[in-house]
NUVOVO-413024 format. One record per residue (C-alpha): residue in one letter; x, y, z. Coordinates in steps of 0.2 Angstrom, whole numbers, padded with zeros to 4 digits, always signed. Layout:
AXYZ;...
! end
This chain:
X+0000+0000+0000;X+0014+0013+0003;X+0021+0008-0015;X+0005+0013-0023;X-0002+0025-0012;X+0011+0036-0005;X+0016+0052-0015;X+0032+0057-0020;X+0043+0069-0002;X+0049+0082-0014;X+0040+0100-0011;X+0034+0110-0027;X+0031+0129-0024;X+0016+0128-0037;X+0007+0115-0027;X+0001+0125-0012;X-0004+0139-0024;X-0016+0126-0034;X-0025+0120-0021;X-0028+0134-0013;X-0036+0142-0027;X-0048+0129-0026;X-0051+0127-0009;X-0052+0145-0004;X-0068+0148+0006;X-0074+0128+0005;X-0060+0122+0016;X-0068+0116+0034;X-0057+0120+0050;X-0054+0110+0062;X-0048+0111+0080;X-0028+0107+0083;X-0024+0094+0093;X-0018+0100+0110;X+0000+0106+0106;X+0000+0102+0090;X-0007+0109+0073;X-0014+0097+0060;X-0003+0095+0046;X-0015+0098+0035;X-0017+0116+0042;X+0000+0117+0051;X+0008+0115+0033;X-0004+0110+0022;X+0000+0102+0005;X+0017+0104+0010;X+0022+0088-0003;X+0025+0091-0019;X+0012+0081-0030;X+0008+0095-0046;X+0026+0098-0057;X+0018+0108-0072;X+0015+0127-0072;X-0001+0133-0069;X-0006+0147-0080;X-0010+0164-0074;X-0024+0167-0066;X-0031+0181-0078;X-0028+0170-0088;X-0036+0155-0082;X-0051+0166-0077;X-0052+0172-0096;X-0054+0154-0104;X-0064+0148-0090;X-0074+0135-0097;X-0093+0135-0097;X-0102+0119-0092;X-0111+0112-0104;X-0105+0125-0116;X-0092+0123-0128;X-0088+0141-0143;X-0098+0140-0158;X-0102+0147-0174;X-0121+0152-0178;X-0130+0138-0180;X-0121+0125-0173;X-0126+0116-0157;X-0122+0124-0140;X-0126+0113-0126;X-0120+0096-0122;X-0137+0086-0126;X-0139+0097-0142;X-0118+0092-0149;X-0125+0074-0141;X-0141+0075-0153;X-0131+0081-0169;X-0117+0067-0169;X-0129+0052-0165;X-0142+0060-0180;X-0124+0059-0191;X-0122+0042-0186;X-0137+0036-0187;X-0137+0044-0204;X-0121+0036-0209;X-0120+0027-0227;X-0105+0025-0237;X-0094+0038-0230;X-0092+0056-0228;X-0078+0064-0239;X-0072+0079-0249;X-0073+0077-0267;X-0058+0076-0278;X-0055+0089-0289;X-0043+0076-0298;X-0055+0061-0300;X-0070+0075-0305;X-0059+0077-0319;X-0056+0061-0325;X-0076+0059-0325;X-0077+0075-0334;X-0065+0067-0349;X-0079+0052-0350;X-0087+0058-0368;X-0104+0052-0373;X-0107+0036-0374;X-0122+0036-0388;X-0110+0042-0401;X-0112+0058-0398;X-0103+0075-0394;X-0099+0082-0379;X-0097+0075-0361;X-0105+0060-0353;X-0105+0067-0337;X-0108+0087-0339;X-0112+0091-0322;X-0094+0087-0318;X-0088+0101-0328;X-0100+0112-0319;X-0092+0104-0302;X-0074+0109-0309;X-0081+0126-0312;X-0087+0131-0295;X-0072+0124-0287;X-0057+0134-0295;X-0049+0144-0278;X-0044+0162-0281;X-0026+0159-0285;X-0030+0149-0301;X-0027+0132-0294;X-0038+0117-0289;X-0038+0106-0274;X-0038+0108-0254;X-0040+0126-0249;X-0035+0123-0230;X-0019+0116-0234;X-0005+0119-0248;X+0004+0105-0253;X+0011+0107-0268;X+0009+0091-0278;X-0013+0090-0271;X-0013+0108-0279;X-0003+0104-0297;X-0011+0087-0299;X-0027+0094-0294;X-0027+0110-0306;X-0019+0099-0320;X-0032+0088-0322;X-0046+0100-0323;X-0035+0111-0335;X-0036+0097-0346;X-0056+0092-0342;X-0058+0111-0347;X-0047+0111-0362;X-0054+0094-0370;X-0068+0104-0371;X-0065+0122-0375;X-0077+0128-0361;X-0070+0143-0345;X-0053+0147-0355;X-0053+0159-0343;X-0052+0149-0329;X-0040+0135-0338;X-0029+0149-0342;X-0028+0156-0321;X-0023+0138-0320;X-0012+0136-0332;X-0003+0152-0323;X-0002+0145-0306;X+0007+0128-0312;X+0019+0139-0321;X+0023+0149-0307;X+0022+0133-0295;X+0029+0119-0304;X+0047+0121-0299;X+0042+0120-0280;X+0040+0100-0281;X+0054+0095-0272;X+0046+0105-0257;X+0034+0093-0252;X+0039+0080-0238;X+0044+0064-0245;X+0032+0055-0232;X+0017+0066-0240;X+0020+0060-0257;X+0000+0056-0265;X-0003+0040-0268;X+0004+0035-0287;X+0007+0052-0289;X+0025+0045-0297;X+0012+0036-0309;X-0001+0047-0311;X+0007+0063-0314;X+0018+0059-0329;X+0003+0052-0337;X-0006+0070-0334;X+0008+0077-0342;X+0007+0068-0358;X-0010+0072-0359;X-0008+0090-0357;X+0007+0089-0372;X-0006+0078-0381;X-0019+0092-0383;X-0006+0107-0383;X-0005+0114-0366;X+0012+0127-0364;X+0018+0119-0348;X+0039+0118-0344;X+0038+0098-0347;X+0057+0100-0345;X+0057+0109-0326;X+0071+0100-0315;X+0060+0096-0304;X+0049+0084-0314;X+0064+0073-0319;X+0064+0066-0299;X+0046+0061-0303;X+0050+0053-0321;X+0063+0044-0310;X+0053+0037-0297;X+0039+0032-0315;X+0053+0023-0322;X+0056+0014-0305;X+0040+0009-0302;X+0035+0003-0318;X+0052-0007-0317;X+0044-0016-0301;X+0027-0020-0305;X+0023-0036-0306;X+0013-0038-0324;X+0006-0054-0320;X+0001-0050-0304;X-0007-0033-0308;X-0018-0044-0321;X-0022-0060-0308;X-0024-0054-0291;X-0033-0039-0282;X-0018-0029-0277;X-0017-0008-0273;X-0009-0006-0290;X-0029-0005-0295;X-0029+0013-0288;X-0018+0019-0303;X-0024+0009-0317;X-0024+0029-0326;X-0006+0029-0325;X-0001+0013-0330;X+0003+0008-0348;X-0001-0008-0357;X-0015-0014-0348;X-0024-0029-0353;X-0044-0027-0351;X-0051-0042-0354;X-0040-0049-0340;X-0042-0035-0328;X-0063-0035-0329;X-0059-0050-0319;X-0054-0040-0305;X-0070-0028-0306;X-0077-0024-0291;X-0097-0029-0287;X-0101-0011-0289;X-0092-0008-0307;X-0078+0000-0299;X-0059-0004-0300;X-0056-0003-0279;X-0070+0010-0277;X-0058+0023-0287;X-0068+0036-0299;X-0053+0040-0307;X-0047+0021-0312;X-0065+0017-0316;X-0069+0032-0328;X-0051+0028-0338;X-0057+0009-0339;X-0074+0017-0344;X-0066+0029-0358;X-0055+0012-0365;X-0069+0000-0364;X-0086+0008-0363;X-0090-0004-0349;X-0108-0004-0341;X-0104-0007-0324;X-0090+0006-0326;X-0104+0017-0330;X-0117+0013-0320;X-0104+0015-0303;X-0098+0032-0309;X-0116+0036-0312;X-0119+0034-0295;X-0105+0043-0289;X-0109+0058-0299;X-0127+0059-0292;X-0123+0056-0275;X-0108+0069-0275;X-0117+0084-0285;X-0106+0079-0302;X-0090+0079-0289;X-0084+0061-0285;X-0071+0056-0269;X-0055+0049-0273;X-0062+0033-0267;X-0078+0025-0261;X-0088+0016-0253;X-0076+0017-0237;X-0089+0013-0223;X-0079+0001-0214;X-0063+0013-0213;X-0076+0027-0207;X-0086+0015-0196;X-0068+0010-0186;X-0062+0025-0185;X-0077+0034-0177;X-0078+0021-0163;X-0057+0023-0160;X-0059+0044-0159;X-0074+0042-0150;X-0066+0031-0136;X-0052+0041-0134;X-0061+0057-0134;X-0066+0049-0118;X-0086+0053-0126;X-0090+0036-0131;X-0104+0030-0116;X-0115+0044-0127;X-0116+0033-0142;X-0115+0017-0136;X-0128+0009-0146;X-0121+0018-0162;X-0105+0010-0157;X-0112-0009-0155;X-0121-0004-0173;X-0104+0000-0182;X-0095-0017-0174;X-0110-0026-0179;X-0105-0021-0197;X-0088-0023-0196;X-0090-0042-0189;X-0102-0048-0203;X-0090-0042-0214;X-0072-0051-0207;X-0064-0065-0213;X-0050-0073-0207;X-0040-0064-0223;X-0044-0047-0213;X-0052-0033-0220;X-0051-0017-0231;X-0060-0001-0230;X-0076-0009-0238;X-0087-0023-0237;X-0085-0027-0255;X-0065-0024-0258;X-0055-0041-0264;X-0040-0030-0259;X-0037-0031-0240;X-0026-0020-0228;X-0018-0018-0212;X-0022-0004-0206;X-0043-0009-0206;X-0037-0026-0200;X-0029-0022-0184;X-0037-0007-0180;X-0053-0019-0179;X-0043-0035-0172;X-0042-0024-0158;X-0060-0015-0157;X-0066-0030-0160;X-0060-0039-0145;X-0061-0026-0133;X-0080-0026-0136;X-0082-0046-0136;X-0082-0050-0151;X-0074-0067-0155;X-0061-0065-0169;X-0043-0073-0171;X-0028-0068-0176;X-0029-0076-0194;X-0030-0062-0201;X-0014-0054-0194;X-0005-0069-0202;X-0009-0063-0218;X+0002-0049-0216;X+0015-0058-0212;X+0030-0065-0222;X+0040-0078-0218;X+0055-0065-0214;X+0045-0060-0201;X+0041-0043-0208;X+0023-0037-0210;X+0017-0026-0225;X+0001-0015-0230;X-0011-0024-0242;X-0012-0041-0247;X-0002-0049-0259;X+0009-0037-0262;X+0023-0039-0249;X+0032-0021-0247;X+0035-0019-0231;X+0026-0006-0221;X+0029+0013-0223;X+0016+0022-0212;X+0019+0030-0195;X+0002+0027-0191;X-0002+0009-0200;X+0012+0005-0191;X+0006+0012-0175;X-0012+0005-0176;X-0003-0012-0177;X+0007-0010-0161;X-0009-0003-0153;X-0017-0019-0158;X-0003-0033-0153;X-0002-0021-0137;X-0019-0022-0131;X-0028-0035-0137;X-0016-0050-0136;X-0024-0065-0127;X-0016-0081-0120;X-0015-0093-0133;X-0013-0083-0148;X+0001-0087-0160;X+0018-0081-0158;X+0015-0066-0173;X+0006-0055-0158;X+0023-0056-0150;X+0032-0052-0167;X+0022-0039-0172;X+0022-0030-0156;X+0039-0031-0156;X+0041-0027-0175;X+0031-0012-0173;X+0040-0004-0157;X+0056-0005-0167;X+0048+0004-0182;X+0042+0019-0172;X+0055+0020-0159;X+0068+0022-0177;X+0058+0034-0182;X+0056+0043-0167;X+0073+0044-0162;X+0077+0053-0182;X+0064+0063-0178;X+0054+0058-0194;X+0037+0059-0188;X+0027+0062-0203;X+0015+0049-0210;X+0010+0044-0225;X-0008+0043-0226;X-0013+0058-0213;X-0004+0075-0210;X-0008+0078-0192;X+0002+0091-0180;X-0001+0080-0165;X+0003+0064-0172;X+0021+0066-0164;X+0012+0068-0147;X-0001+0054-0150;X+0015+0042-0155;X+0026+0049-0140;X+0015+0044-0127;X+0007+0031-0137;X+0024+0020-0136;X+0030+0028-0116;X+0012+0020-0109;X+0009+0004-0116;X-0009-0003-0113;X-0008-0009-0094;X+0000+0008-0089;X-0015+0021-0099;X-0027+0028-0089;X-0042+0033-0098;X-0044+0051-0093;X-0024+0054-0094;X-0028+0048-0112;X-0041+0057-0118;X-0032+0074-0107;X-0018+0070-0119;X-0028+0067-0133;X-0037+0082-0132;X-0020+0092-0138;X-0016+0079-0151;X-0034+0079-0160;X-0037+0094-0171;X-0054+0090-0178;X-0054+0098-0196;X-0037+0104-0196;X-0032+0084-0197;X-0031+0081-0215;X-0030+0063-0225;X-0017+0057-0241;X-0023+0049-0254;X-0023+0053-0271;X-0027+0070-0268;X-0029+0078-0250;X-0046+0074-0243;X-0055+0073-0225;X-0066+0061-0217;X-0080+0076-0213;X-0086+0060-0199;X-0074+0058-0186;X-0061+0072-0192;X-0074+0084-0186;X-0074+0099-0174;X-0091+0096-0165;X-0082+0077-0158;X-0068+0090-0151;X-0078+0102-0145;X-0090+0087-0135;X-0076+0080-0128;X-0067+0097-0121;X-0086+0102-0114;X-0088+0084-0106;X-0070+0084-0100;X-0073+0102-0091;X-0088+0095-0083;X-0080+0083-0075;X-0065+0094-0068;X-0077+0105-0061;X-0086+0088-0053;X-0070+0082-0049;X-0063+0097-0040;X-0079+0096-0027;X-0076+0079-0025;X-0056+0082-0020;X-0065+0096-0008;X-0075+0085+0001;X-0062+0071+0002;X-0050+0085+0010;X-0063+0089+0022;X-0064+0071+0025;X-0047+0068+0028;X-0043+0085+0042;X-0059+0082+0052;X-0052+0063+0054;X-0035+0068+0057;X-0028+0055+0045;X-0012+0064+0045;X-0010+0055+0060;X-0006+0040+0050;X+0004+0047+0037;X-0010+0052+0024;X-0004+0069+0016;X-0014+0078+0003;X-0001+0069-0009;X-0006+0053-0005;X-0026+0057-0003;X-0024+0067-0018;X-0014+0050-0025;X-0029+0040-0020;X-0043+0051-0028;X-0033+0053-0044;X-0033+0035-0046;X-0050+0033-0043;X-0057+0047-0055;X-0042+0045-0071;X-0052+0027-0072;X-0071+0030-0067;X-0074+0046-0073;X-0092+0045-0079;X-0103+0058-0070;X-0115+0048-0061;X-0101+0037-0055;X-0096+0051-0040;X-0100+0036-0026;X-0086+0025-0035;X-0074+0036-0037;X-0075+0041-0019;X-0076+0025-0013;X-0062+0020-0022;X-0052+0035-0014;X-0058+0032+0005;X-0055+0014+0004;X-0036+0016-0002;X-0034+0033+0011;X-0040+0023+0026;X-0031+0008+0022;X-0016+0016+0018;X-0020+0024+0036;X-0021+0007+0041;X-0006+0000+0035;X+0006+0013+0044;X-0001+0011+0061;X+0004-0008+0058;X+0020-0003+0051;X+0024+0008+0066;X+0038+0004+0079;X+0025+0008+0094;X+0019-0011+0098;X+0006-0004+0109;X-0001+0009+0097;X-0004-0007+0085;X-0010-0017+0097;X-0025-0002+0103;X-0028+0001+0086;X-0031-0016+0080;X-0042-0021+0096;X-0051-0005+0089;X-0051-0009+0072;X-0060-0027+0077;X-0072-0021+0090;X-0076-0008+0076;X-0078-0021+0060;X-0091-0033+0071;X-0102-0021+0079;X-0119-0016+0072;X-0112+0001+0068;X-0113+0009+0082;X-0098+0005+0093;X-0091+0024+0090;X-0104+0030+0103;X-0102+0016+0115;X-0081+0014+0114;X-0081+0031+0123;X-0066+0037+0130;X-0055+0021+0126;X-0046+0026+0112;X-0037+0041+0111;X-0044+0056+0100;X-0031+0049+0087;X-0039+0033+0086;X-0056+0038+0085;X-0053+0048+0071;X-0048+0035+0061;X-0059+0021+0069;X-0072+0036+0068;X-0068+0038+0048;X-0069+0017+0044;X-0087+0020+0053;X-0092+0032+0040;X-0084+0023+0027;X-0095+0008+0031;X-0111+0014+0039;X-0114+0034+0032;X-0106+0031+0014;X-0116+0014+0009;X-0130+0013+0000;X-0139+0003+0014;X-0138-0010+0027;X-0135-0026+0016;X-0121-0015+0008;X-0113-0009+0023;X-0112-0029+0028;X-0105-0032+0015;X-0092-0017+0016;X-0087-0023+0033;X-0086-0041+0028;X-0073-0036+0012;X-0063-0025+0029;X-0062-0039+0040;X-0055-0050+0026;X-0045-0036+0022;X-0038-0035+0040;X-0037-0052+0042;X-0023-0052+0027;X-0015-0036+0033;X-0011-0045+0051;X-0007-0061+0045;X+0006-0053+0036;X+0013-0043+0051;X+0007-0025+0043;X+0019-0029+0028;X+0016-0022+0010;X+0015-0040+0005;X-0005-0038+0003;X-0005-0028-0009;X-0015-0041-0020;X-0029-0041-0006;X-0031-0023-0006;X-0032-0022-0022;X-0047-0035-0021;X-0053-0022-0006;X-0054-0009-0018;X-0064-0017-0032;X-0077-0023-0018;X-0080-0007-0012;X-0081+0003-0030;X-0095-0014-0035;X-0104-0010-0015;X-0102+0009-0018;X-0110+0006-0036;X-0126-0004-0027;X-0120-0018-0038;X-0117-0026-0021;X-0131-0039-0023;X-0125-0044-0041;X-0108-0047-0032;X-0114-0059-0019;X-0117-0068-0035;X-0104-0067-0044;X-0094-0073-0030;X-0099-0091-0033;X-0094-0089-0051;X-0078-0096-0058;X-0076-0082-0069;X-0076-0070-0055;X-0064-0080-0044;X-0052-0080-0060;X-0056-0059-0062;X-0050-0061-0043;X-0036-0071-0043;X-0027-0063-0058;X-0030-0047-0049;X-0024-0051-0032;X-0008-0057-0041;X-0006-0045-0055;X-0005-0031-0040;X+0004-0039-0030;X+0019-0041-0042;X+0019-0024-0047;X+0017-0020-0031;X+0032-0027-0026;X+0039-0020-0039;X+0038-0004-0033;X+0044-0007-0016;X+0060-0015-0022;X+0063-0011-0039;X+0080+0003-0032;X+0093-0013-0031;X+0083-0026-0039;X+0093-0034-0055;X+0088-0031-0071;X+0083-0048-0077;X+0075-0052-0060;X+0064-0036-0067;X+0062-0042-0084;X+0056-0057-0079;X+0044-0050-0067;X+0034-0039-0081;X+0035-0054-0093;X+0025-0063-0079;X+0015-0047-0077;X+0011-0046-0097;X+0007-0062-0098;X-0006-0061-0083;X-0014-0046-0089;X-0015-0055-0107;X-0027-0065-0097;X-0035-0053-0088;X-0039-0044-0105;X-0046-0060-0112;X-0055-0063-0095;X-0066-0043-0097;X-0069-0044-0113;X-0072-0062-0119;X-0080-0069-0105;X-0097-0075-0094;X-0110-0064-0100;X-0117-0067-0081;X-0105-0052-0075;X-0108-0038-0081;X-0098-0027-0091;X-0095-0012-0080;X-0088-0024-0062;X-0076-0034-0075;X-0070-0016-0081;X-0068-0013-0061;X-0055-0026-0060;X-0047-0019-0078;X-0047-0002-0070;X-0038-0005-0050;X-0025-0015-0059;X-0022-0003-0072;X-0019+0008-0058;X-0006+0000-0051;X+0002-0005-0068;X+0002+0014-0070;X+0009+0021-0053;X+0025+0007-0056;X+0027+0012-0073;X+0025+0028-0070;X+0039+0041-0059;X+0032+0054-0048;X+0035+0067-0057;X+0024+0059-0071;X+0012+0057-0059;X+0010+0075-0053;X+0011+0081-0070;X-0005+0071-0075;X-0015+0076-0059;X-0011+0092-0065;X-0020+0090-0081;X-0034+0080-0076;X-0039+0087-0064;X-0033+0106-0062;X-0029+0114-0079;X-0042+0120-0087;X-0046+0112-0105;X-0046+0126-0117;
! end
């Protein structure tokens, strides 16, 4: 317990000034002992338990946040219920996925000429599309963000729509100007943010343009790094495999010479499509006049007002990656059923081959497969890890897309792989969970040590963050609301912006509303959870728990704990059961660790008389004890008979006490019970809860004894971890967490894969107490404070 609970001796000038500010006029006094001052007045939050600045309070009174409230534009939702309302109607609502057009793939449409013979365009409204989409400077593609090769590839291909068909010369020319004057600035694009094919597809535009006379400088320098890389690629495609198997090289059929129809109409999607791409399907339309080519870009057009998405359908993506932000937003208990909908989908659709980011795509790829291997499972669903095989080669290297084996080049596919091998490994599973956790940790450690932290498929500013903390907490040590604190600075909503072939975002989950419900909610608990710290501090000082070595650090310590897991707002008796139990056994626990034999003796004839009265031996034990002891004796009353929710629940509290105290004695007061008050802490959350009665159940359930023994033994290595990890050896260490990870893999499976009987929320219980521990050994004290800060104290702006 002194492990776990005790906070770190060293003072921090900031700390007294925090909590002040939020106890000011709340704070109750009480009386000093006779000669001495309670240390919680006499010098109160003396330890140092906060490291990070606080800002100024101008400052922090001008961004003060509203409850409920969140800054809006006119029109948009104001009030929590009201953002709740709007993204559940979008759910609800949600089809085959929310995207940005593409100026480039509009244009390919708008090359399409008619198909009865006649002249003129198949598809006209997509000239129209082009026309309205031409931003001031002359050039086509994403307004919000300038990269160079999404504006030139963009503008070119409209330039060429426009000019096939002598209509806007003035706006073809304005484009014409901005490539010129642009052109030469290719080689300042990051490498990593290179378009998809853009080495294929590019080249092929040029061609065209010099086809039909456009005055471009087809000779710039800066082109001949892109003829390169067209030469290279070409040189590495695999003919025979482009023609035979469903492979990514479908995305850039435009910019690929020699193809063979008849062989690659084989590979058609369901839906017409070659891999749901406008651009592939309207140059297979344009050489073959192919129905189904037609009848897919038909759709497209009419769905997307003449405009058409560099790719779709992409509902599975979309449907994965809503439930991911949601869920670490920290918002998801607002859209749980939407949530079970999505899952629903993605398990009808997986196969043991994995996924892609369709139900209908032959083509399928990493980055959808984990990231639903792990969804997947942590909501109990039942799915092996065939499908990560499939990724696999037999040099033990794991690649993108199936059946091309190139190995992986993405930050965060990469990343989405580690997450997945990190958190949803069970017992039992094949060695490649191991190898790709281990694969992956290399890959991004590499790269985060050159300090090449842009991806591939997203350009985001907080995805160095996200990756940072992502790799120094691994699964066991993350806390849900120091995840979703930190993920509120690494989220940026709209500003978060997708690669493909053309820039694009995903309007669903790269949304500002999902940002703006989060730092609403997340304020609303702060507030709730400043109160709550209030009234525990009252608690504490009225009890005189100092007594027994309970500083503000370590009842802070004990709150923290409780709130950074069960955070929801109707969950207050939980989190302050949680918090009680650990102060008071950690109270406990020094009195048995003291010197004074007779002060442990007294307190454990109190403790005994106290745990088998009715629950009223404070009045009747009189003047016994000394004021000391009744303060404590006097705060386990509370604990047991004021704070339950009734008389079978405070049985059963002093029940999970005595067995408690029973342990803690046998022991000789030593920290080797850890496990048991880990045990003590998930019995008084489930009794605080009023799940009590389900309890008394569960107790006779194997399943629960396992939840029970895994705990107990779980915290109790960690715990003693933490107590002797300055002078332990290294590979006594080492083997210790190997033992831990492989307990917690069964713990894991254990929550979410098991005995419908117990309900979800009490096996999460167990998840979160020994989390808790995992996190306070992982963690150093310093880490710690800085968290509690942002939790808890700094204001989410």
């Amino acid at each position: 317990m002194q492990g776990l609970f005790t906070a770190p001796a060293a003072a921090s000038p900031v700390t007294a000034a925090l909590l002040r500010r939020w106890t000011a006029g709340t704070q109750q006094v009480q009386h000093a002992l006779p000669g001495r001052a309670p240390l919680w007045r006499r010098q109160r939050f003396h330890q140092g338990f906060i490291v990070e600045a606080l800002q100024s309070e101008a400052h922090a009174e001008a961004h003060k946040p509203v409850v409920g409230k969140t800054q809006q534009h006119k029109g948009e939702p104001r009030h929590i219920d009201e953002m709740v309302g709007t993204i559940r109607a979008a759910l609800r609502s949600a089809a085959g996925g929310d995207l940005n057009i593409s100026l480039y793939d509009t244009a390919w449409i708008a090359l399409v000429r008619k198909l009865d013979g006649g002249e003129g365009p198949e598809f006209p409204s997509s000239i129209d599309c082009i026309t309205r989409n031409q931003l001031p400077d002359g050039s086509w593609g994403y307004e919000a963000f300038f990269l160079v090769q999404d504006r030139l590839i963009n503008t070119l291909a409209c330039v060429i729509a426009l000019k096939t068909w002598n209509v806007h010369s003035d706006k073809c020319n304005k484009g014409l100007s901005f490539i010129h004057e642009n052109i030469k600035r290719l080689r300042e694009d990051d490498e990593n943010w290179m378009l998809f094919g853009f080495e294929m597809t590019f080249p092929m535009q040029l061609e065209m343009a010099k086809d039909i006379g456009l005055d471009l400088p087809y000779d710039e320098p800066a082109l001949q790094d892109i003829y390169a890389k067209r030469d290279l690629t070409l040189a590495q495609i695999p003919i025979d495999v482009l023609h035979s198997v469903p492979t990514a090289l479908l995305f850039s059929l435009e910019g690929i010479p020699g193809l063979d129809w008849d062989r690659l109409f084989k590979l058609q999607f369901p839906d017409g499509s070659f891999l749901g791409t406008p651009s592939a399907t309207a140059y297979a339309l344009m050489q073959t006049g192919n129905k189904k080519c037609l009848e897919f870009l038909t759709d497209i057009v009419n769905k997307f007002n003449g405009g058409a998405p560099y790719i779709y359908p992409l509902e599975l993506f979309e449907r994965l990656w809503v439930v991911d932000r949601l869920d670490r937003l920290g918002i998801s208990s607002y859209f749980r059923s939407e949530i079970d909908s999505y899952l629903d989908y993605v398990y009808r659709h997986w196969s043991d081959e994995g996924i892609g980011f369709t139900c209908d795509s032959t083509v399928k790829d990493l980055d959808d497969t984990v990231m639903g291997f792990r969804l997947l499972r942590q909501h109990g669903y039942h799915v092996s890890i065939e499908a990560l095989k499939s990724f696999e080669t037999k040099d033990f290297f794991f690649f993108e897309t199936s059946s091309l084996e190139t190995p992986i080049e993405s930050l965060t596919v990469t990343y989405n792989l580690y997450r997945a091998a990190d958190q949803a490994a069970f017992p039992g599973d094949d060695g490649v969970v191991q190898r790709a956790k281990a694969y992956s940790y290399a890959f991004l450690q590499e790269r985060r040590a050159a300090g090449d932290l842009n991806d591939k498929w997203i350009i985001s500013s907080g995805l160095p963050s996200e990756l940072a903390y992502g790799l120094d907490f691994p699964w066991k040590a993350n806390l849900p609301r120091v995840q979703t604190r930190m993920y509120l600075e690494q989220f940026h909503g709209s500003e978060d912006l997708w690669i493909g072939k053309n820039l694009y975002r995903m309007h669903m989950f790269n949304n500002d509303l999902f940002l703006k419900l989060a730092k609403a909610d997340f304020s609303n608990f702060q507030r709730q959870c400043r109160l709550e710290w209030q009234g525990l501090q009252s608690w504490c000082e009225k009890n005189n728990l100092e007594m027994y070595g309970v500083t503000p650090s370590s009842a802070m310590r004990a709150y923290f704990l409780a709130a950074a897991n069960i955070y929801e707002p109707d969950r207050a008796a939980e989190r302050l059961g949680w918090a009680r139990t650990a102060v008071i056994a950690q109270a406990i626990s020094s009195c048995f660790l003291s010197s004074n034999a007779s002060v442990t003796e007294s307190m454990l004839e109190g403790l005994n008389a106290e745990l088998t009265s009715d629950g009223h031996n404070l009045a009747r034990r009189g003047g016994k004890y000394s004021r000391t002891e009744n303060g404590l004796l006097n705060a386990l009353n509370e604990l047991i008979n004021l704070f339950a929710p009734g008389k079978d629940a405070s049985n059963n509290l002093r029940e999970a006490w005595k067995t408690w105290l029973m342990e803690l004695t046998s022991n000789g007061g030593h920290e080797s019970c850890q496990g048991n008050t880990a045990l003590l802490l998930v019995r008084a959350v489930e009794i605080y809860s009023g799940r009590h009665c389900s309890a008394n159940q569960n107790l006779k359930l194997s399943d629960y004894s396992q939840l029970e023994k895994l705990t107990s033994s779980i915290c109790s290595k960690v715990g003693s971890r933490i107590l002797s990890q300055n002078g332990t050896p290294k590979e006594n260490i080492e083997n210790l967490e190997q033992r831990v990870d492989q307990e917690m893999q069964e713990l894991c499976q254990c929550v979410y894969q098991t005995c419908d009987a117990i309900s979800r929320v009490t096996k999460q219980t167990f998840l979160h107490v020994t989390k808790s521990y995992c996190y306070v050994a992982h963690s150093s004290s310093e880490t710690i404070d800085s968290h509690i800060s942002k939790v808890i104290f700094e204001d989410v702006l």
